[in-house]
C-alpha positions in Angstrom: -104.2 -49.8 117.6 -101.7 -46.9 117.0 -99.4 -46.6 119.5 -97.2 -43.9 120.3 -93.4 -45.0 120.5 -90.3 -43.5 120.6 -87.8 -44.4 117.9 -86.3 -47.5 118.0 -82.8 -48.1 118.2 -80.7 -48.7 115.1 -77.6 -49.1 116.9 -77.4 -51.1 119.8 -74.5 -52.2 122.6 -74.1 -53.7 125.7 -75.4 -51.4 128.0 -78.6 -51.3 126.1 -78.7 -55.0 126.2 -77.9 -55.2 129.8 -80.9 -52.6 130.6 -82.8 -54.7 128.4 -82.5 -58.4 129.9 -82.7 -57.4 133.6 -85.9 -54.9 133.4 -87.3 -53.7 129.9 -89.2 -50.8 131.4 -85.5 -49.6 132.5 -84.3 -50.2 128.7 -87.1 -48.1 128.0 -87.1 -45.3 130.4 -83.4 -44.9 129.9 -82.3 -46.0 126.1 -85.5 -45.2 124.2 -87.1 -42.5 125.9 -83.8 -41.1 127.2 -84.2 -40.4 130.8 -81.4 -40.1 133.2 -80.9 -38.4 136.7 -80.1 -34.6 137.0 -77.2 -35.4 138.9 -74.5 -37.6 136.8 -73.0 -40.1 138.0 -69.9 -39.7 140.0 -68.5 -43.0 139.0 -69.5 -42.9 135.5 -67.7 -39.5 135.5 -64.6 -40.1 137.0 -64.2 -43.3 135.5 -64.7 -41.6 131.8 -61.8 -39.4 132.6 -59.9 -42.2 134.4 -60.2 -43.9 130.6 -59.5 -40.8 128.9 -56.2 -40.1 130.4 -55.2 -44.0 130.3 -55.8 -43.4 126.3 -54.1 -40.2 125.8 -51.1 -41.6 127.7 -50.6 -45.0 125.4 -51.1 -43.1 122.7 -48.3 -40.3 123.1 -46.0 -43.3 124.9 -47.0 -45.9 121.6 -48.0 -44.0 119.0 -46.3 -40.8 119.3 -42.6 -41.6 121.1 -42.8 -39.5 124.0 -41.3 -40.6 127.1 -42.8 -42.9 130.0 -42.8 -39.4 131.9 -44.0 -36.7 129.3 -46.8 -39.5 128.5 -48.0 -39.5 131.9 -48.1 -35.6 132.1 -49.9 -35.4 129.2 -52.4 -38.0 130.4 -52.8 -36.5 133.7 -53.5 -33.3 131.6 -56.3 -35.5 129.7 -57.9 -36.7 132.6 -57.9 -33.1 134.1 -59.7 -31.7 131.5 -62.2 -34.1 130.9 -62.9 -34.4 134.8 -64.0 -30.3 134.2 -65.3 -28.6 137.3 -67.6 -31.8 138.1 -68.6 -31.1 142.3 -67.6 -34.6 143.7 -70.0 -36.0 146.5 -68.2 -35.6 149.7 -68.8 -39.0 150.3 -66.9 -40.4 147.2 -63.4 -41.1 147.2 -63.3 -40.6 143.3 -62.3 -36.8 143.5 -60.3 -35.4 140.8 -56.8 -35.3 143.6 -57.7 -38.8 143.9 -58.2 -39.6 140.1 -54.9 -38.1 138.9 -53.6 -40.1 141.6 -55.1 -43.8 140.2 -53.5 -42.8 136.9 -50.2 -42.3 138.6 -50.2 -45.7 140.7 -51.3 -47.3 137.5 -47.9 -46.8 136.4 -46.5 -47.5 139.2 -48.0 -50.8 138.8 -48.1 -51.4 135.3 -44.4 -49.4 134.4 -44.9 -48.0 130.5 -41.6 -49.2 129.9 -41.8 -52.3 131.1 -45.7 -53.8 130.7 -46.5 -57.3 129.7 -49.0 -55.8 127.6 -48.3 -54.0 124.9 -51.1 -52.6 122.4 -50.9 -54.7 119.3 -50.5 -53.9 115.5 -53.6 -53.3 113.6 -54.1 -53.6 109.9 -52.6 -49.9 108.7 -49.7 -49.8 111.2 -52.4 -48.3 114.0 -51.5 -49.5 117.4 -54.7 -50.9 119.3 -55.4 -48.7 121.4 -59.6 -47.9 121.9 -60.5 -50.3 119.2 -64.0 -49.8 118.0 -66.3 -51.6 115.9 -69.8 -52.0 114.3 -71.0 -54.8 112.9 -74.8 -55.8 111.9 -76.4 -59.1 113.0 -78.8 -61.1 111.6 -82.0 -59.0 113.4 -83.7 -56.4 110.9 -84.6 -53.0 112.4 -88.4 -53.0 113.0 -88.7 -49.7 111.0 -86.2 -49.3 108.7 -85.7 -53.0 107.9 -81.9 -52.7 107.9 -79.7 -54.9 110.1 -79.3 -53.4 113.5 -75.7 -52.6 114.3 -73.7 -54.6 117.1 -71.2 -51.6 118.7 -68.4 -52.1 120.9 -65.7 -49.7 121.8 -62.5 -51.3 124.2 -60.1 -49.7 126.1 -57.4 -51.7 124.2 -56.3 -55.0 121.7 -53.3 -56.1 123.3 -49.9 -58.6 122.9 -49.9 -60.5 125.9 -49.2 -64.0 127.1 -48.4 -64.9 124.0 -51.6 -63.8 122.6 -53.9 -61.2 121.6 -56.2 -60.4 124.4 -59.1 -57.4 124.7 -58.3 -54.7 127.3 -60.6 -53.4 130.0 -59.2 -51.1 132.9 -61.6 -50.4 135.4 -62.0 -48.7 138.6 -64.0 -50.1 141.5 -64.0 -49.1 145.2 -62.8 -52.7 146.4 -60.9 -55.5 145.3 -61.2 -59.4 147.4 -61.1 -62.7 146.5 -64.1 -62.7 144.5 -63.5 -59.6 142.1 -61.5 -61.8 138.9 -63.8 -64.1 138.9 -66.8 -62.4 137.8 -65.9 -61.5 134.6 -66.3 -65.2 133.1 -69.6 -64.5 132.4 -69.9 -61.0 131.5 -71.7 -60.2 128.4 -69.6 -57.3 127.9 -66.5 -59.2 126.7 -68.2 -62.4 124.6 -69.8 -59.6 122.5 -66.4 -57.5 122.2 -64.9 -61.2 121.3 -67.5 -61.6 119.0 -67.0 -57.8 117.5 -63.1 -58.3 116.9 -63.3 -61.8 115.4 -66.3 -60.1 112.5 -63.8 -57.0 112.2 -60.4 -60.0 111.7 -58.9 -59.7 115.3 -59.9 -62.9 117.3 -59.1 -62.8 121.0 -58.2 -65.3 122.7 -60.2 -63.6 125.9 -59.6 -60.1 128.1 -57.2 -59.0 130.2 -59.1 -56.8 132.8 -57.6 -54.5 135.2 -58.5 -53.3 138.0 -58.0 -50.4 140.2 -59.7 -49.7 143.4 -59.9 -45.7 144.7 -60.2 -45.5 148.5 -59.7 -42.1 150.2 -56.1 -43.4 152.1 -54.9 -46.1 149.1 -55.0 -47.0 146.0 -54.7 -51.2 144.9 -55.2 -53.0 141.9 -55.6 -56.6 140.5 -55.9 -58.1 136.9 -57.6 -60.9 135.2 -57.6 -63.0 132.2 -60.7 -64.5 131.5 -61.1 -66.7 128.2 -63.8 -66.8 125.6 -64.0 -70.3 123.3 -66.0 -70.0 120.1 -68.8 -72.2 121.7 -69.4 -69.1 124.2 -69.1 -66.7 121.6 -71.6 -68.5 119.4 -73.8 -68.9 122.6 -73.9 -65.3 123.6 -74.6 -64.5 119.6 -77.6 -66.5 119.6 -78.8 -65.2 122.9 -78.6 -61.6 121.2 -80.5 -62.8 118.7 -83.5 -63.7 121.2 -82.9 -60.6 123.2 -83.3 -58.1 120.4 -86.5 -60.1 119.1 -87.6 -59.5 122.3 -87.1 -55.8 122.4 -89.1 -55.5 118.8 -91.8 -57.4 120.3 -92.0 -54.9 123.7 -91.7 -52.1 121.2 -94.3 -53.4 118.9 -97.2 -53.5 121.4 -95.9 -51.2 123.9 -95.6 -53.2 126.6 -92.1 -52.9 128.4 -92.2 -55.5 131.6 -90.8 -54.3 135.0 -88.2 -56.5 137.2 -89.9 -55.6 140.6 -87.3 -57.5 142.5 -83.7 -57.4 143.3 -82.5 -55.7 140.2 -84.4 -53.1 141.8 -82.0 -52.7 144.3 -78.9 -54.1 142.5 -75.2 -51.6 142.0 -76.6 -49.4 144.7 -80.2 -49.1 143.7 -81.6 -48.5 140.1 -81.5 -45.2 138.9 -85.6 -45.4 138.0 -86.1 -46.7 141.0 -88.1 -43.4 142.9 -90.0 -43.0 139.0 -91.1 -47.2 139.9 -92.2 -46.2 143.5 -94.5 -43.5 142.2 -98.0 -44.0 141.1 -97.6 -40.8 138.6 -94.1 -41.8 136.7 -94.6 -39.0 134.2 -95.0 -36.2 136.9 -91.8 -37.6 138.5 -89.6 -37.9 135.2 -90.3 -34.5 134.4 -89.1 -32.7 137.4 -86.4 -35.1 138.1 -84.9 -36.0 134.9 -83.6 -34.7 132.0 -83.1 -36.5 128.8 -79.7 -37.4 127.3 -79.2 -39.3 124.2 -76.2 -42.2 124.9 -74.3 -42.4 121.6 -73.3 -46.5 122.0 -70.4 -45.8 119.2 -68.7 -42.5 120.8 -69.8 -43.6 124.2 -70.9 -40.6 125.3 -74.6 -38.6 125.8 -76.0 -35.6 124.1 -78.5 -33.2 125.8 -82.0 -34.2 123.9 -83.3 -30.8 122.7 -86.6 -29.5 124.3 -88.8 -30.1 121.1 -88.5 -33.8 120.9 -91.8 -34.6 122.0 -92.3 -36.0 125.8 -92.8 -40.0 125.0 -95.4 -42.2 126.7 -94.9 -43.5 129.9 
């Protein structure tokens, strides 16, 4: 039988992944086909421009010798720009006023002059600061026959603790008693781990940090969480299964759906109305448009009209 499939990905990362293992048809609808909502993402938004100006400040304080004080103008000037004229939902306390703000009690919190963590020497003199990499595994593309490629693309590699330790800054709307312990597990770091150690910068874990954006206050928290080789190897060989598993879906077409709580999980999936409707196609034409995520620059590309409208 000669099925009709959209390419499949030579390049994968852990948002892929992550679509992939907790409903394929969302993997599908999202990272093959390239589906996403009209309306972006207010915390995907601000938190892109939250990381932009965290990056454009290191680097002019690490990199380029500016001031603790010019670096955080120029950073605020960063995330500014990159937060463009976006409209806000009134109901979101991540407006650009309260944005610029997080970056400013970040260093409040986490002083430039005076951090424990301190972005650490790469190979060339480069500070580590957004380290990158791409590295192939041992899976072969199902078209091409190549290796696919293992991306990963970290807000820092840091000196800290004696150690050298991943960076992840992130910006939630809460922090309890519960929020540093859930990154023990998370995917997201074994495979940057795993990425660093191929590229010849073990980790001995992450440091993550967190700031949470409220429309009266601002408060943050940080984390190490550790990453032995036996997890690393683990989470390898579980990527492994998961991207066999994607051939195989691609292959004969078939893409299973969760129909359960992931449905519902992070304040509801975003295919969740195209799920609930007996005529998907109808629904993702009106109500989506397609964007192509780039998992190396981390950003999306509008898909141009005359790529074809895949099966769905």
């Amino acid at each position: 039988m000669n099925l009709i499939r959209p390419p499949f990905p030579e390049v994968i990362d852990n948002t892929i992944r992550s679509a992939f293992v907790s409903c394929p048809r969302k993997a599908y609808l999202e990272y093959l086909c390239h589906f996403k909502p009209i309306d972006q993402s207010v915390h995907l938004h601000a938190g892109g421009a939250y990381a932009h100006g965290l990056e454009k400040m290191r680097v002019a304080f690490y990199q380029a010798g500016h001031g603790a004080e010019d670096s955080l103008a120029l950073g605020l000037q960063a995330l500014l720009e990159f937060y463009g004229d976006f409209e806000c939902p009134p109901e979101s306390a991540k407006s650009l006023e309260r944005m610029l703000g997080a970056l400013e009690y970040y260093t409040t919190q986490y002083p430039l002059e005076t951090d424990a963590a301190i972005p650490s020497f790469l190979p060339g003199g480069k500070r580590g600061i957004e380290f990158s990499f791409a590295e192939p595994v041992d899976v072969l593309h199902p078209v091409t026959g190549n290796p696919i490629l293992y991306v990963g693309r970290m807000d820092g590699v840091m000196d800290y603790a004696g150690g050298r330790y991943g960076l992840d800054d992130k910006t939630t709307s809460s922090l309890g008693a519960s929020w540093s312990k859930q990154w023990d597990m998370r995917a997201q770091f074994t495979g940057y781990c795993w990425g660093a150690a191929q590229a010849g910068l073990p980790l001995n874990g992450f440091l993550v940090r967190g700031v949470s954006i409220l429309k009266t206050k601002y408060d943050t928290q940080q984390a190490l969480t550790y990453r032995p080789q036996w997890m690393i190897d683990r989470w390898y060989e579980q990527l492994l299964l998961d991207l066999e598993r994607m051939k195989k879906a691609w292959d004969s077409g078939i893409w299973d759906y969760n129909l359960d709580e992931g449905c519902n999980a992070y304040g509801g999936c975003g295919m969740k109305k195209v799920c609930l409707s007996q005529e998907p196609a109808r629904w993702l034409e009106t109500g989506f448009v397609r964007r192509v995520w780039d998992p190396v620059l981390r950003e999306e590309r509008l898909l141009g009209a005359e790529v074809p409208f895949p099966p769905v």
